[in-house]
N, C-alpha and C positions, 0 to 999 in steps of 0.2 A: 947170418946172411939169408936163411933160408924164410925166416921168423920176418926179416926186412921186404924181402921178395912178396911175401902171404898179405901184407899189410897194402902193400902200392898196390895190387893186383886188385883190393879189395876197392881202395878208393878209385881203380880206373874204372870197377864196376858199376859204383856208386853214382858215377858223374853221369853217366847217361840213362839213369831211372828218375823215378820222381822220389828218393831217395832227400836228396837236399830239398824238396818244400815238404814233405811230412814230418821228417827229422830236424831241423835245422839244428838244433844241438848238437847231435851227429857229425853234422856238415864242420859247424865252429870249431869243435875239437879235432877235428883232419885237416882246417886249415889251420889251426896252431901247430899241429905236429909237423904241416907240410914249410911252414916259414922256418921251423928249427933244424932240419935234415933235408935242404935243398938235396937233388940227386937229377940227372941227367932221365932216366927213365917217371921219375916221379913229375918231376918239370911238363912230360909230355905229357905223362895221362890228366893232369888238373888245369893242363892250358888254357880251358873255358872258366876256372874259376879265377874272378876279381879279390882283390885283398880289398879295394879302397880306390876311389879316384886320384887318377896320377894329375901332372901339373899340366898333358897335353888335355884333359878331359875339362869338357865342359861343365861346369856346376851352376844351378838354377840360383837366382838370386832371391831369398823371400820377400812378399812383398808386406809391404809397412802397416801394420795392425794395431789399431789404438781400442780404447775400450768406446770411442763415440761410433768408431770407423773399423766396424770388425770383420772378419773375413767370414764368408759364408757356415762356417764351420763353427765360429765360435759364438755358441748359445749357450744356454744353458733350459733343457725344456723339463718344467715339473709335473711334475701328473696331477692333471684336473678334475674335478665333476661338482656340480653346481646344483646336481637334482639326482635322487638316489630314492628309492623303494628300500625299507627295511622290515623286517619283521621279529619284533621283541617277543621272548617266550619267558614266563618267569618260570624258578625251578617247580619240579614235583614234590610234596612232600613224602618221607621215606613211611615203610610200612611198619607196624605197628608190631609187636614179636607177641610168641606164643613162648612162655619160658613159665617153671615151677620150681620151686626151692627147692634146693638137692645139698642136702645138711646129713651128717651122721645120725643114725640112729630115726630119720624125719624119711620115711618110706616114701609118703604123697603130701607135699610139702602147697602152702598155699601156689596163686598164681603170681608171680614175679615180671610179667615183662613190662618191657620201658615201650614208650611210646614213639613214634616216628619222628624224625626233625623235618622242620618245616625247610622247605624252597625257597631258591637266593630270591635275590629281589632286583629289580633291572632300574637303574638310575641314570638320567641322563644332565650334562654341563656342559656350559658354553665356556671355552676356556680361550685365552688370548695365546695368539704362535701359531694357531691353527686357522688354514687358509683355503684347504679344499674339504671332499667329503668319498674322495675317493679312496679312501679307506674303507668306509663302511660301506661304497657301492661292492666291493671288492667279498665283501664279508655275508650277504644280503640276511642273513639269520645270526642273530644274536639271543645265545638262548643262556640262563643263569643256570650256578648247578643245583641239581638236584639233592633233597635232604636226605640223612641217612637214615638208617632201619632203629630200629629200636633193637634194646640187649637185653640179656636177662639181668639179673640182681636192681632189676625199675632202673636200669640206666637207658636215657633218652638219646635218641641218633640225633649227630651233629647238625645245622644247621645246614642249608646249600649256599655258595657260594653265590657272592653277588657279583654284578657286572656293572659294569659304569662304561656310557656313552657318550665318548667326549667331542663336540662340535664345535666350528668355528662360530665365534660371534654373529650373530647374524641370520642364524639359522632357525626357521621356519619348521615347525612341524604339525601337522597334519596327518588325523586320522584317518586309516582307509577302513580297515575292517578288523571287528573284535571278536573273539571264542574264547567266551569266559565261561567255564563247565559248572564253577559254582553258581553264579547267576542263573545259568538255567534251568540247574536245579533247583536253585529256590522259587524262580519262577514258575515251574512245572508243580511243587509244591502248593504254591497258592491259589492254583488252578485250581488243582482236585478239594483241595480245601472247600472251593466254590461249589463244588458239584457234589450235588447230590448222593450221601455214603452208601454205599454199595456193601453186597448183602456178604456179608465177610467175617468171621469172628477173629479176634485178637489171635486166636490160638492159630489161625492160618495165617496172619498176616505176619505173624512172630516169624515161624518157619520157613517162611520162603527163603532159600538162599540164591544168593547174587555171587555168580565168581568175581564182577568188577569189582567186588566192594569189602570182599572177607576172603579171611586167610584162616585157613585152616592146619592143626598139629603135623607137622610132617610123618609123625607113623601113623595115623588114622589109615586105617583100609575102607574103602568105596563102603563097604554093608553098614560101619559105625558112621561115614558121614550121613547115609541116607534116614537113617534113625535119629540124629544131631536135631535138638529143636534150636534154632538162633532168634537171639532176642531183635527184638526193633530197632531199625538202623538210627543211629543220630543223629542229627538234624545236621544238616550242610554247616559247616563252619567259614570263617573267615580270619584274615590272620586280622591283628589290632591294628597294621601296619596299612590295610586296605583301608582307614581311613582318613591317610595321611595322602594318600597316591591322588596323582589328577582326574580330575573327573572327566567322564565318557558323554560325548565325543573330546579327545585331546585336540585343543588348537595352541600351541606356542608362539611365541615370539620373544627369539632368546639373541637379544639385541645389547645385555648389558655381559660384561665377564658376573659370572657367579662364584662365591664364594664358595659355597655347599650344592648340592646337586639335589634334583628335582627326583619325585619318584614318581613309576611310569607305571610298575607292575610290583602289586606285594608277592610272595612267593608262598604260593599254597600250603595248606597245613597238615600236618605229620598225619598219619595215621594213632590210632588207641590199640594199647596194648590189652592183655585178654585181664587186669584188674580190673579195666572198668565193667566188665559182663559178669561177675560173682552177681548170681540171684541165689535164693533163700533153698531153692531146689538145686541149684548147680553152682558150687562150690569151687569147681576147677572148669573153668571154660578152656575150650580148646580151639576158642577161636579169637582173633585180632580185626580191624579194619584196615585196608590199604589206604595209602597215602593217597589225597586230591592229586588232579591233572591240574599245571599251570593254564596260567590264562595268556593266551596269544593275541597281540597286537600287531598289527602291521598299519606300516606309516610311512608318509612322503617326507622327506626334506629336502628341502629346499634355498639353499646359501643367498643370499643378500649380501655380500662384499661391505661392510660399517669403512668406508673410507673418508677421507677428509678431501680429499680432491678427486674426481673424477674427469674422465680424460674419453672427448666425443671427436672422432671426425671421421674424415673421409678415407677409404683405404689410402695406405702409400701418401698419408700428411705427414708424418715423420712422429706420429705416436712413441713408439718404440722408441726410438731414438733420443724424445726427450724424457722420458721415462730412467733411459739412458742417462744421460747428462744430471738429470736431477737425484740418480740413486746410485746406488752399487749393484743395480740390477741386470743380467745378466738376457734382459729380453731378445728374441729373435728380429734382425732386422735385414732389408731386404731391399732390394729395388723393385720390387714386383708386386701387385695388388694382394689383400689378404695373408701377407707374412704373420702376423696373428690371427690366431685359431681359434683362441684361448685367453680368457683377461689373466694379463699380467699385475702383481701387486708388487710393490715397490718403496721402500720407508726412504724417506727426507730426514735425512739426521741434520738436527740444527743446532744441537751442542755437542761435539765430539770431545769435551774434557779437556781440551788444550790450548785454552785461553780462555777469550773472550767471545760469547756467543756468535756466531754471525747474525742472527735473528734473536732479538729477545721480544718474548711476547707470551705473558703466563694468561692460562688456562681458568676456567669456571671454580674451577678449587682453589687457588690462587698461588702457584708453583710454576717455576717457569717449565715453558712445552721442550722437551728434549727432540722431538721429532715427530712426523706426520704420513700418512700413509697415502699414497695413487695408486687407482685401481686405470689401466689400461684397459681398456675393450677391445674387440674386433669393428672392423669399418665398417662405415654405413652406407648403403648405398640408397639410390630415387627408387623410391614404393619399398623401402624397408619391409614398413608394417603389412604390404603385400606379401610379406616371405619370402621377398627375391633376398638373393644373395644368401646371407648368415641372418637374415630378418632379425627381429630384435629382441630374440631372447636373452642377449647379454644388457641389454639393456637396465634389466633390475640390479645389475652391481654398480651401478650409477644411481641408483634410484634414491641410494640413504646417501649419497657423498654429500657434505655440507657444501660444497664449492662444485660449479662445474665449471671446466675449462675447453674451450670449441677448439679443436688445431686444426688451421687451414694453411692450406701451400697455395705461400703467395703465388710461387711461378706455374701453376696448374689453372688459370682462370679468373673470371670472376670471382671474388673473393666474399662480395655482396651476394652473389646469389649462394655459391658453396654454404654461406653460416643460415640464410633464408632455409637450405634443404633442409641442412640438422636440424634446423628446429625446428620444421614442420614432423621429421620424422621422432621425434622428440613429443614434440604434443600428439600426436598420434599414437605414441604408446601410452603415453596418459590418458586418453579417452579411453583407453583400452581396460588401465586398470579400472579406472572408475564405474566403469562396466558392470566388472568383475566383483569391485565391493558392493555396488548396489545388488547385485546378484545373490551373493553371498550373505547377504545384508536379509533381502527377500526369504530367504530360505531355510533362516533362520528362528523366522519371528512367525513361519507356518509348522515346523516342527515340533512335538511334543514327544513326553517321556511316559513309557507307562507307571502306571499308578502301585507307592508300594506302600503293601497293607500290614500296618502294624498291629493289628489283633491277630488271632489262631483262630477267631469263625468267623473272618470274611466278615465283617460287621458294618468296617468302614465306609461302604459307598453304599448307594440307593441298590436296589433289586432291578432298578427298571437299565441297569448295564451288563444284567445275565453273565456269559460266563467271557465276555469280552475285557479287555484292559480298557477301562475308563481314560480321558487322557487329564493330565495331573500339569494345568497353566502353570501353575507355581512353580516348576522346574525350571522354563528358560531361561538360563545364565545369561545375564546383561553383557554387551558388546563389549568385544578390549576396545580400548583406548585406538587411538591414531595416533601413532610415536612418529611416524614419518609426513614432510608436510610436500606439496607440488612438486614437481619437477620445476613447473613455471614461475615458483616464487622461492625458489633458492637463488643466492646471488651467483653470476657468473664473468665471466674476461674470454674473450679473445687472443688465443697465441696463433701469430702470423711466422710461420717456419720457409724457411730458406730464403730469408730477407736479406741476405749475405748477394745475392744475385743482381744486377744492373736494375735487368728489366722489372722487377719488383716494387719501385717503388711506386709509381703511380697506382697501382693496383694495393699499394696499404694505405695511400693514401685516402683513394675514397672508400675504403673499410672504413678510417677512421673518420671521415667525414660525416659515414654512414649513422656508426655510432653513439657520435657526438648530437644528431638531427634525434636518434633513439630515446638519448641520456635527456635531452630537452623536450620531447614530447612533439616535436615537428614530424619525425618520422614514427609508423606503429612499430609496435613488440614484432621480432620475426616470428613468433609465435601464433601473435593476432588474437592474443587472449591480453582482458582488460586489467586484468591486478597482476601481470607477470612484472619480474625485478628487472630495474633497471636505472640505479640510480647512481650506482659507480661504474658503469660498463666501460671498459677501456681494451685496446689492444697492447699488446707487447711484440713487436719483431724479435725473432732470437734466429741465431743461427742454432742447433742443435747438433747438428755435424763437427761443428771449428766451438762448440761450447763458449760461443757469444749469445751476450740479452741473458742466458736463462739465471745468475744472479740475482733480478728485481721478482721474480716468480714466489720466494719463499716468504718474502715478505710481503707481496701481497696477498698469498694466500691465508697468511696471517691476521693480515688487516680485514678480509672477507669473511670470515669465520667469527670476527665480534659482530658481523650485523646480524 
């Protein structure tokens, strides 16, 4: 009884602390005990505590949630980034050991150490499944590992570890700035080479010791190093692997999936162990060289979305939604302007293995297409290209889609002026690029490399360029290619959303009357540019909400994509 009393008193304390929201497990096992030993005093003290809704209690009804029609709550949001700063380091190479045979009977045995291992090496691939790059915004330094030391009995330290950078299709990269140690010391080399030798005998230039660069016996005392003569440094090395890497400036365009992966950075090389420094006078060197410093890259990337259909309109056209109806895509949808943030991507599966295709329609390789990707953007608003709104930085995940698709809400206006906006602010991002390549273009063909001399006395170039870098024309690498063509001459369609509505339909009709005056040449491009596409231009009403109309969308997507 007394054991029963200690328990109730405890739960009557319980109930008026904040005891039940810190514990609730607590809570749960005191109302299990309290439903199994009702009692007249326990009764009182838990009075405030519910078991459950009785039959006089109200219960809320859920309300009805479909995957077209979802309830604020149900999204699904993935983490993005479309533009990232990174900076690649490839590894160090390990130092070079100081080691001597130590055998019975063998007092002062030759030198024996192994040499340094060279530095990872940093590779980068474009791989498919991967959609954003905010991984590697997350990461901003990506450095390979470092080599290891060298051992005694001439055994060489392990190689460093490589790293590999894997990007979505699509992905653009872009050097910003390079610290390569070896280059500039070969550079600084060929300098002095040029200038005039200074009054210096071998015997001091032998001696000088460098702590960057030499490693000396770990029991030398200070009075035997100072005494130490050190032979002449070696000449900068390079690994074999540096002339496999991409050449400086790096510009990419990694638009296809890759099989094998591109290299970015070789990894510096090892240090020499004290074999290599037996001279005829000094038989046991007691000293090693340390390993190179990696060369550091840093670099933009910049995502591109490779999609097959892309998806332009006005905020609050019902983007989402049919992105929605057309996928298993789980985008944010809203009634409110700017519910995307963020382009959403989304696969069109068009054989799902369980019968007969709903679309058949094989591909450049000649295999039929299992599926197709939408890239969703955020909305556009009048003076885009002004920067109002989300201006049109998303605009380049549209920029590679084979297909674009305009979605305008019938019941929100003019329908004719609505698709005139987008494509004003559409051609306005394309004067933009154009810009941009001619820029690009310019400042490239003013640029030069300095001059590298392959003699030892500077022989190669005239006298009359003194101790300046001559500039060396034959360097500039020829333009890449243009893999991507207009905005204004990709083919495109019109989806008219929430055609489900009365009042709509006179407002598709003269869309489509619009269209039709386009398709024939009586009315101009809303573009107003003279070679834009236009010779299947068609609307589709769909409801996207009640998942009517969207049906005929796959297969014309289809049929667009062979022009």
């Amino acid at each position: 009884m007394a054991r029963e009393a200690t328990e109730m008193m405890n739960r009557c304390f319980f109930g008026g602390t904040l005891t039940p929201f810190l514990y609730p497990a607590l809570c749960a096992s005191s109302l299990a005990s309290s439903t199994a030993r009702p009692g007249p005093l326990y009764a009182r003290c838990n009075s405030t505590i519910t078991t459950g809704p009785t039959s006089h209690q109200h219960v809320p009804h859920t309300t009805h949630s479909s995957h077209l029609d979802p309830t604020p709550d149900n999204y699904s949001l993935t983490p993005f980034a479309d533009r990232c700063i990174i900076t690649a380091e490839a590894g160090a190479g390990g130092h070079g050991c100081v080691s001597f045979l130590r055998e019975k009977y063998i007092e002062e045995g030759p030198p024996n150490g192994g040499d340094g291992g060279s530095g990872g090496n940093v590779y980068i691939q474009a791989v498919r499944g991967e959609t954003s790059l905010h991984k590697l915004a997350r990461r901003r330094l990506i450095k390979a590992g470092r080599g290891r030391n060298g051992q005694g009995k001439m055994r060489g330290g392990e190689r460093g570890a490589d790293v590999l950078i894997t990007v979505p299709v699509g992905t653009i990269v872009r050097e910003i700035l390079r610290h390569d140690p070896i280059a500039d010391e070969m550079a600084e080399q060929w300098r002095n080479e040029r200038q005039p030798p200074k009054q210096q005998t071998e015997q001091e230039e032998a001696s000088s010791y460098r702590k960057d660069k030499w490693l000396v016996f770990p029991g030398m005392v200070p009075s035997e190093l100072n005494r130490m003569t050190f032979p002449v440094l070696p000449p900068p090395r390079k690994s074999h692997l540096a002339a496999l890497q991409q050449e400086a400036p790096i510009w990419l365009d990694l638009d296809k999936h890759m099989e094998t992966p591109l290299l970015l950075a070789a990894g510096a090389m090892g240090g020499l162990g004290n074999p290599h420094f037996v001279l005829p006078n000094q038989s046991r060197p007691k000293m090693a060289t340390r390993g190179d410093e990696g060369m550091k890259v840093s670099m933009q990337l910049e995502l591109k979305i490779l999609a097959d259909l892309g998806l332009v309109g006005l905020p609050n056209a019902g983007k989402s939604t049919l992105t929605r109806a057309l996928t298993n895509s789980r985008a944010r949808v809203g009634s409110w302007a700017f519910t995307t943030l963020q382009p959403n991507v989304g696969t069109v599966v068009l054989d799902d293995h369980k019968g007969r295709p709903a679309v058949m329609k094989r591909g450049r390789n000649g295999e039929l297409r299992e599926n197709f990707l939408i890239a969703d953007v955020p909305g556009l608003i009048e003076d885009a290209h002004l920067d109002k709104g989300l201006g049109l930085g998303f605009l380049r995940h549209v920029e590679r889609a084979a297909v674009l698709a305009f979605v305008i809400d019938l019941s929100a206006g003019d329908a004719v002026h609505a698709l005139k906006l987008l494509w004003r602010e559409v051609s306005e991002y394309e004067n933009l690029q154009s810009r941009q390549l001619n820029a690009d273009t310019e400042r490239r063909m003013v640029t030069y490399s300095p001059a590298r001399s392959n003699s030892s006395n500077g022989d190669t170039f005239p006298e009359a360029f003194g101790n300046l870098d001559p500039p060396n024309f034959d360097s500039l690498k020829p333009l890449p290619f243009l893999s991507s063509t207009a905005i204004t001459s990709k083919p495109w369609f019109v989806v008219g959303t929430k055609a489900d509505l009365p009042e709509t339909q006179a407002n598709y009709e003269a869309l489509q009357k619009y269209l039709e005056g386009v398709k024939s040449g009586a009315q101009p491009h809303p573009s107003n540019k003279q070679n834009a596409w236009k010779y299947k231009v068609q609307a589709v009403p769909i409801s996207a909400i009640r998942g009517e109309g969207v049906e005929v969308i796959p297969q014309l997507v289809m049929d667009l994509l062979d022009e």
